[in-house]
Backbone as CSV, one residue per row, in Angstrom:
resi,resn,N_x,N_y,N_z,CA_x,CA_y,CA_z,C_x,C_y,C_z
1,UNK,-4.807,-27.619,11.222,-5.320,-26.413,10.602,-4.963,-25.218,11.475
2,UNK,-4.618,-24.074,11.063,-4.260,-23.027,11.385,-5.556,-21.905,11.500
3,UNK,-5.563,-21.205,12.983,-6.574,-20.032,13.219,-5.500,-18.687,12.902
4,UNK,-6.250,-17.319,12.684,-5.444,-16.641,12.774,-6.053,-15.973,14.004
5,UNK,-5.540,-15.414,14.549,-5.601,-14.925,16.157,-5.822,-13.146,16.188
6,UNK,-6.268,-12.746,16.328,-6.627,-11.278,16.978,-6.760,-10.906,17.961
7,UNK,-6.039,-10.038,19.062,-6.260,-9.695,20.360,-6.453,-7.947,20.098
8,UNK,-7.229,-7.433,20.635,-7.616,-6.253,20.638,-7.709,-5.477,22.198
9,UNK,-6.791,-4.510,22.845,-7.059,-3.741,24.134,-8.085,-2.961,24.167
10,UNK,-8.879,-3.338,24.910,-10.303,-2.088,24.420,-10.336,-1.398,25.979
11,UNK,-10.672,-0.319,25.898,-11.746,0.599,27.484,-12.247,-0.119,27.956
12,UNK,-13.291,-0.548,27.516,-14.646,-0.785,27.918,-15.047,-2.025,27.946
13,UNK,-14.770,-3.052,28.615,-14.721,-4.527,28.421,-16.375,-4.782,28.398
14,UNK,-17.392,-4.961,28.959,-18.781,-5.122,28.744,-19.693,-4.746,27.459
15,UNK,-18.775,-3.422,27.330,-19.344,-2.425,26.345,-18.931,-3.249,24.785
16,UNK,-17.614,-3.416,24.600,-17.446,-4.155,23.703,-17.517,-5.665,23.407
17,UNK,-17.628,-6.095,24.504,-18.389,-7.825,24.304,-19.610,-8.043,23.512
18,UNK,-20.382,-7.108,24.253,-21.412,-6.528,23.386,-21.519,-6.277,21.810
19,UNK,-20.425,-5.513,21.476,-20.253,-4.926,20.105,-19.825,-6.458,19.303
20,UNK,-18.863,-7.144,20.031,-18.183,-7.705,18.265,-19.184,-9.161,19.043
21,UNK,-19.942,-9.651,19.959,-20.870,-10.564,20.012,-22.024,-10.054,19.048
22,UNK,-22.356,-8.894,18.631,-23.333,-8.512,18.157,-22.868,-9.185,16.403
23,UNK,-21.914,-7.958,16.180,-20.919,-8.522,14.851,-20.365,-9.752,14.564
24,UNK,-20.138,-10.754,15.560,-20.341,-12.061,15.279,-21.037,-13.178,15.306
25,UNK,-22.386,-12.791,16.039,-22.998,-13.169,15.942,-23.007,-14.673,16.463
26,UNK,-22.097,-14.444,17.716,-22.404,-15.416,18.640,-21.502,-15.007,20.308
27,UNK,-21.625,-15.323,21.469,-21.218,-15.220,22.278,-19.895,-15.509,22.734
28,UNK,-18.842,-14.787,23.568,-17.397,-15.576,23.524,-17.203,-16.499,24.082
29,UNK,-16.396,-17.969,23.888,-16.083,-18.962,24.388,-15.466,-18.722,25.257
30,UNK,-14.782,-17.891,25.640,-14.059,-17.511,27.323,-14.704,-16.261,27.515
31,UNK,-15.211,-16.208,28.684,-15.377,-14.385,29.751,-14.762,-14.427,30.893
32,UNK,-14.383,-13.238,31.081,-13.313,-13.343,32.837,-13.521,-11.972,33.063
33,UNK,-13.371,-11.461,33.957,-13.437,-10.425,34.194,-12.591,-8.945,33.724
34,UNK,-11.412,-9.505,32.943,-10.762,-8.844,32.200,-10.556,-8.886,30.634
35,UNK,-10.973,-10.024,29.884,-10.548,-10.741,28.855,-12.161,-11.654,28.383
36,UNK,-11.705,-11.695,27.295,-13.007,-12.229,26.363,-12.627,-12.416,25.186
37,UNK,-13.073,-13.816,24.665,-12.552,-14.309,23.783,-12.985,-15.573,22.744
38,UNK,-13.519,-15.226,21.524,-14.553,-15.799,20.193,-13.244,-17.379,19.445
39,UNK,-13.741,-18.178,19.784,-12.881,-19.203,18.815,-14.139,-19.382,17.639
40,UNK,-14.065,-18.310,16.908,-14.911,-18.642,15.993,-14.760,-19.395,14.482
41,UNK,-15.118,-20.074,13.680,-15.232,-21.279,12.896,-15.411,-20.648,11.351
42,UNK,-16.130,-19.314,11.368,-16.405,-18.355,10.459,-16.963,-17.223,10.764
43,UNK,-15.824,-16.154,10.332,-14.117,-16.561,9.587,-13.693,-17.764,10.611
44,UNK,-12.674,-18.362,10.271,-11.733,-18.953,10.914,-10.616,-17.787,11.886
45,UNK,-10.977,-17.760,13.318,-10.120,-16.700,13.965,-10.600,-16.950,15.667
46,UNK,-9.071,-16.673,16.451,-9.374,-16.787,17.537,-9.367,-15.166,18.037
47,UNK,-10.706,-14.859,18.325,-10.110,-13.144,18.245,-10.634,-12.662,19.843
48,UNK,-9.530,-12.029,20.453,-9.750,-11.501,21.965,-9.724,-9.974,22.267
49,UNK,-10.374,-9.686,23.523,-9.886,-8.612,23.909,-9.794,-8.716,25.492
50,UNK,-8.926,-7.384,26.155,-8.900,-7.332,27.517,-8.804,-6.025,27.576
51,UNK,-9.107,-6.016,28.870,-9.228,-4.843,29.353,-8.090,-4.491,30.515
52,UNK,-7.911,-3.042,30.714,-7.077,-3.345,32.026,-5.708,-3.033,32.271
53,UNK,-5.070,-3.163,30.971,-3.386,-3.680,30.693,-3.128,-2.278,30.747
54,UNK,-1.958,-2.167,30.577,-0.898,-0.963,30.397,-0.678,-0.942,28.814
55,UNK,-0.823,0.054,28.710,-0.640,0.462,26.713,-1.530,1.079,26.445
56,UNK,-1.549,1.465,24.983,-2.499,2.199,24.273,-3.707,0.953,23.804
57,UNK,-4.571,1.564,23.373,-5.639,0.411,23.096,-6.025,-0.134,21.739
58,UNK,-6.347,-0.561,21.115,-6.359,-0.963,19.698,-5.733,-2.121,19.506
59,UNK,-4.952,-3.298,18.170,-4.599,-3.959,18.059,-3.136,-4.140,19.060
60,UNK,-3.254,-4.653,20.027,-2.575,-5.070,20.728,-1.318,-6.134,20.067
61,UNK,-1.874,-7.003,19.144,-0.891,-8.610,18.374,-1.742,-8.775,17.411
62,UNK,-1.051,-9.691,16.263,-1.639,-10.353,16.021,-1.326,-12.342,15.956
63,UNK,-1.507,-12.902,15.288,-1.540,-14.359,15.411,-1.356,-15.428,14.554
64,UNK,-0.755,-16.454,14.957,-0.779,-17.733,14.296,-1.277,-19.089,15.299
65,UNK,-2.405,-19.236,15.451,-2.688,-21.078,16.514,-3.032,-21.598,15.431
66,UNK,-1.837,-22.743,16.051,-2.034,-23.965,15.525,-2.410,-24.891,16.006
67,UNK,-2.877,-26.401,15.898,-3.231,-27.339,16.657,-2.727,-28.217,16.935
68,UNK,-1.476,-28.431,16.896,-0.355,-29.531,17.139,1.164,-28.978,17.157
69,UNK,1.769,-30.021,17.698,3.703,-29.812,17.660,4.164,-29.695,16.328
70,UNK,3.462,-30.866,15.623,4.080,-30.417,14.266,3.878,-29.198,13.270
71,UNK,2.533,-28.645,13.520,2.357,-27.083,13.086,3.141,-26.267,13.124
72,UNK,3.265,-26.261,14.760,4.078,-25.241,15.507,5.714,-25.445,14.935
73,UNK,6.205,-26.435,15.003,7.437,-26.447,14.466,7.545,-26.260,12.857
74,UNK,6.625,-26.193,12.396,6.695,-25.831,10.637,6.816,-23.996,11.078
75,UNK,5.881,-23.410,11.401,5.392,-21.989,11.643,6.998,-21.354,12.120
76,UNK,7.308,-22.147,13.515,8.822,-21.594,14.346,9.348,-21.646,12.752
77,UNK,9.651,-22.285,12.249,10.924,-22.423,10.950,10.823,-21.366,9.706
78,UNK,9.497,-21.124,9.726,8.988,-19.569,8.761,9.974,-18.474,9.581
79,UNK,9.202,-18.654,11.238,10.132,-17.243,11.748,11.305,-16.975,11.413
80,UNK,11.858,-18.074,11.482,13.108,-18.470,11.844,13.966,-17.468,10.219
81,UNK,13.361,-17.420,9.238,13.547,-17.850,8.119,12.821,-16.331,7.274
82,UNK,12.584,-15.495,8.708,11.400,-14.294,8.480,12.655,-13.296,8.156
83,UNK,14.132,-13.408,8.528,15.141,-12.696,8.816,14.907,-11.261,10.021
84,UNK,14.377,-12.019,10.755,13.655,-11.261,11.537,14.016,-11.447,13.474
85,UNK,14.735,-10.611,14.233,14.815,-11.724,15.566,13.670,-12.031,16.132
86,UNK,13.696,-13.388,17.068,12.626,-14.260,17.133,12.738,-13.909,18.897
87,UNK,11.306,-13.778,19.369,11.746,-14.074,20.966,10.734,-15.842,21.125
88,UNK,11.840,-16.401,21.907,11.217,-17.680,21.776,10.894,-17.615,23.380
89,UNK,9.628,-17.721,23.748,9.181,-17.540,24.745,8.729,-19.145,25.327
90,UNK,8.639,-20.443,24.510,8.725,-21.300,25.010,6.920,-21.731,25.828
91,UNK,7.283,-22.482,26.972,5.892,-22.725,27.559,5.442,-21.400,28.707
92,UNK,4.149,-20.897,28.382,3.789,-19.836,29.258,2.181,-20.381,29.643
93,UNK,2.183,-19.424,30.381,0.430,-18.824,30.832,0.420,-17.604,30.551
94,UNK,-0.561,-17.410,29.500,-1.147,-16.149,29.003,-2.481,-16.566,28.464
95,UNK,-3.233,-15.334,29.023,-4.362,-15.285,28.367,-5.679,-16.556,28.796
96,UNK,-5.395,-16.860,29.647,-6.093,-17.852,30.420,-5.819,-19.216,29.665
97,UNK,-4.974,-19.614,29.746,-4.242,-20.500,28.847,-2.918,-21.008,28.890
98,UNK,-2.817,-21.979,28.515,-1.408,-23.069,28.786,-0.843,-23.142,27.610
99,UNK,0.488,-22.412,27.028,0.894,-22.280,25.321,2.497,-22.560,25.273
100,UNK,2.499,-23.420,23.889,4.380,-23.001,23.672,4.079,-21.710,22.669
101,UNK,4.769,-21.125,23.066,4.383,-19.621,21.770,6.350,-18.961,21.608
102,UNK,6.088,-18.466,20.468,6.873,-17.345,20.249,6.151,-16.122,19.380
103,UNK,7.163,-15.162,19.461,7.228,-13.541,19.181,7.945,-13.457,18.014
104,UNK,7.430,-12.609,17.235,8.147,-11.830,16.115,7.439,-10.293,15.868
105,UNK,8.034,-9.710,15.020,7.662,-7.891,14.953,8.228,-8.001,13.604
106,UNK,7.225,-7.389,12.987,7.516,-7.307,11.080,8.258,-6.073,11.183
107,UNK,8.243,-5.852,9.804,9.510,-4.328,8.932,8.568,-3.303,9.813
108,UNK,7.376,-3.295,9.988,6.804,-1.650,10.608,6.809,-1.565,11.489
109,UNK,6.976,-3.015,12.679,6.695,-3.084,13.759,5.325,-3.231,14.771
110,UNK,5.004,-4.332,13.723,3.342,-5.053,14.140,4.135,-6.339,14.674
111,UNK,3.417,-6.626,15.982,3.891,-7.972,16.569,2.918,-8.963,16.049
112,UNK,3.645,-10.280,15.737,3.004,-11.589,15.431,2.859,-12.735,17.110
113,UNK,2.279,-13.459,17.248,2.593,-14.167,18.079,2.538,-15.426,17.533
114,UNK,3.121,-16.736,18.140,3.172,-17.685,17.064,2.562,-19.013,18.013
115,UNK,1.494,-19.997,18.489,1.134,-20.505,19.947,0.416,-21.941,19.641
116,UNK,0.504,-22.775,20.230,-0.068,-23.600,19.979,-0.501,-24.042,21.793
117,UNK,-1.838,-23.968,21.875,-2.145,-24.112,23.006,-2.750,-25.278,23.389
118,UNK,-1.606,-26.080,24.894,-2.314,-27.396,25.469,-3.277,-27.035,26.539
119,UNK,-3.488,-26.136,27.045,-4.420,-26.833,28.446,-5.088,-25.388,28.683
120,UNK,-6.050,-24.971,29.579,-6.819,-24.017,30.060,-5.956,-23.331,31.326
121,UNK,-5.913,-22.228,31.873,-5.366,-21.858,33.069,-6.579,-20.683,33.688
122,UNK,-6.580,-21.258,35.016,-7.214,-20.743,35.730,-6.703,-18.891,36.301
123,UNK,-5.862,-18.524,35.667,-5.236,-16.715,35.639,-4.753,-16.424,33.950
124,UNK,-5.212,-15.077,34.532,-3.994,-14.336,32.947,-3.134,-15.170,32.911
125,UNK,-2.316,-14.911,33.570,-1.041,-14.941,33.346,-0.051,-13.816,33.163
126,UNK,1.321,-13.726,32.508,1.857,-13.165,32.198,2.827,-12.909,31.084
127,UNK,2.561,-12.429,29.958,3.538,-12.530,28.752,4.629,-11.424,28.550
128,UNK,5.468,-11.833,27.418,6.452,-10.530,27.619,5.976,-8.913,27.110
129,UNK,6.568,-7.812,27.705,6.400,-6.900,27.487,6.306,-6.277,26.077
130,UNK,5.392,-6.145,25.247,4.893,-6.345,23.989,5.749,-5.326,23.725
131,UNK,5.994,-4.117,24.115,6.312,-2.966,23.680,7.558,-2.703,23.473
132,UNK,8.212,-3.923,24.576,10.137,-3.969,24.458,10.198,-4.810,22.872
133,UNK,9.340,-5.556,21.964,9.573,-6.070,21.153,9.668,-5.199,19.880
134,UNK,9.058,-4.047,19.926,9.311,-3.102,18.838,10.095,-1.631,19.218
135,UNK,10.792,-1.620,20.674,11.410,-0.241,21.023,12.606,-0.461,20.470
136,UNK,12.983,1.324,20.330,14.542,1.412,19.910,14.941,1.585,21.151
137,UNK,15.304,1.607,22.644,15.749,1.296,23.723,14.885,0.756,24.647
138,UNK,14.922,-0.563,25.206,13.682,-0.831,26.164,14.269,-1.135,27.694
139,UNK,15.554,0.024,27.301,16.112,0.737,28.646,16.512,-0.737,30.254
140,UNK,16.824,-0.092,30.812,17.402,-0.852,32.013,16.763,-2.298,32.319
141,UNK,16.825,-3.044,32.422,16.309,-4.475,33.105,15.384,-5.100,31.496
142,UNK,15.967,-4.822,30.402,15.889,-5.463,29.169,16.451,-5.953,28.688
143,UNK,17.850,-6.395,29.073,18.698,-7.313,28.595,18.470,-8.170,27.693
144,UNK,17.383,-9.459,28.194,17.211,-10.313,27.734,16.245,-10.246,26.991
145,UNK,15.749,-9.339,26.501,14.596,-9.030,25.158,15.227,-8.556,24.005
146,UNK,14.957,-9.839,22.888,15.711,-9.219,21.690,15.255,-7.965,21.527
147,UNK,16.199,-7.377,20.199,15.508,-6.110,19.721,14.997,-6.588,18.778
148,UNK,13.652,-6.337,18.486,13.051,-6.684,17.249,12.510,-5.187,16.688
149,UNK,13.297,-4.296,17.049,12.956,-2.992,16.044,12.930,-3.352,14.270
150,UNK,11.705,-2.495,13.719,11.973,-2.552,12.308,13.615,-2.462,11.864
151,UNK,14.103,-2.621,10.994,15.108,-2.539,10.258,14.778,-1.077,9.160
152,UNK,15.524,-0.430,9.353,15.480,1.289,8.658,15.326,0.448,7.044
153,UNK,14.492,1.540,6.386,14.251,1.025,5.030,15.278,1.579,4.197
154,UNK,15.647,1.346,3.094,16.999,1.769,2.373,16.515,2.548,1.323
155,UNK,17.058,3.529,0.924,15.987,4.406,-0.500,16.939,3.309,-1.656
156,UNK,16.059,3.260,-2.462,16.525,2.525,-3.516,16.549,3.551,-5.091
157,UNK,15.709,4.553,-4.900,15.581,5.335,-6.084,15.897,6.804,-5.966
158,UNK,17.175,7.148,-5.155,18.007,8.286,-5.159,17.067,9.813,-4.974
C-alpha cells in the first residue's frame, strides 16, 4: 500500500508541532531537534516538517512511500514513463532514515519524491539540492543534476 508523503519547511519548529499535532490529532512518530514527522493512518500520509534548511519555507516536496521493492519498481516505471527527467538518487540517508528514493519535478515545477524506506538513521542526512531540480541554470558544480526544468508550454489557440 502506498502513503502519500508531505514535507513542509516551517520557522518555527515547536510552534508548529504544536499546530498540525493539534490538527491531527495525535503526536509525531519521529521528533529531533530539527524535523518532525506524523505516519498517520487517517488520511493515509507520511507528512513532515523541518526546520533549519536553506530555502524558502512552505511545501518543500511532495511524495510517494511505498512498502516494498516491488512497489517501488512499479512507481520508478510511472516516472520513467512521466516523460519527465528522473534523478535516480538510489540508496540515501535523509530525513532520519535509510531509503532507495528517486526525484521527479512536474510541468510547473513541484518536486515529487519517489522512496521506499528500509531502516531508521540516527542523522538527517543529506539529499539532493531540491532547487537544482527545478532551475533554469543550477550554475557551476551541477553537472551531474539533471535538468528537470518545466518544459515551456506551447499556445495551442493562436
Amino acid at each position: 500500500m502506498k502513503r502519500l508523503h508531505v514535507h513542509v519547511s516551517v520557522e518555527d519548529l515547536a510552534q508548529s508541532i504544536r499546530f498540525y499535532s493539534t490538527l491531527f490529532a495525535a503526536e509525531p512518530t519521529v521528533t529531533k531537534p530539527d524535523y518532525a514527522k506524523w505516519m498517520l493512518d487517517d488520511p493515509r500520509v507520511n507528512f513532515a516538517i523541518s526546520a533549519g534548511r536553506v530555502g524558502e519555507k512552505g511545501i518543500e516536496h511532495l511524495g510517494i512511500q511505498v512498502e516494498s521493492e516491488e512497489e517501488l519498481t512499479e512507481v520508478y516505471a510511472r516516472l520513467k514513463a512521466a516523460d519527465r527527467p528522473v534523478l535516480e538518487e538510489g540508496a540515501t540517508t535523509c530525513c532520519y532514515a535509510k531509503s532507495q528514493k528517486s526525484w521527479i519535478a512536474d510541468p510547473q515545477g513541484v518536486v515529487w519524491e519517489t522512496f521506499h524506506t528500509t531502516a531508521e538513521a540516527v542523522n538527517y542526512g543529506v539529499g539532493p539540492e531540491l532547487n537544482r531540480l527545478v532551475s533554469d541554470n543550477a550554475g557551476e558544480g551541477a553537472c551531474c543534476a539533471p535538468d528537470l526544468q518545466p518544459k515551456p508550454a506551447v499556445a495551442c489557440c493562436g
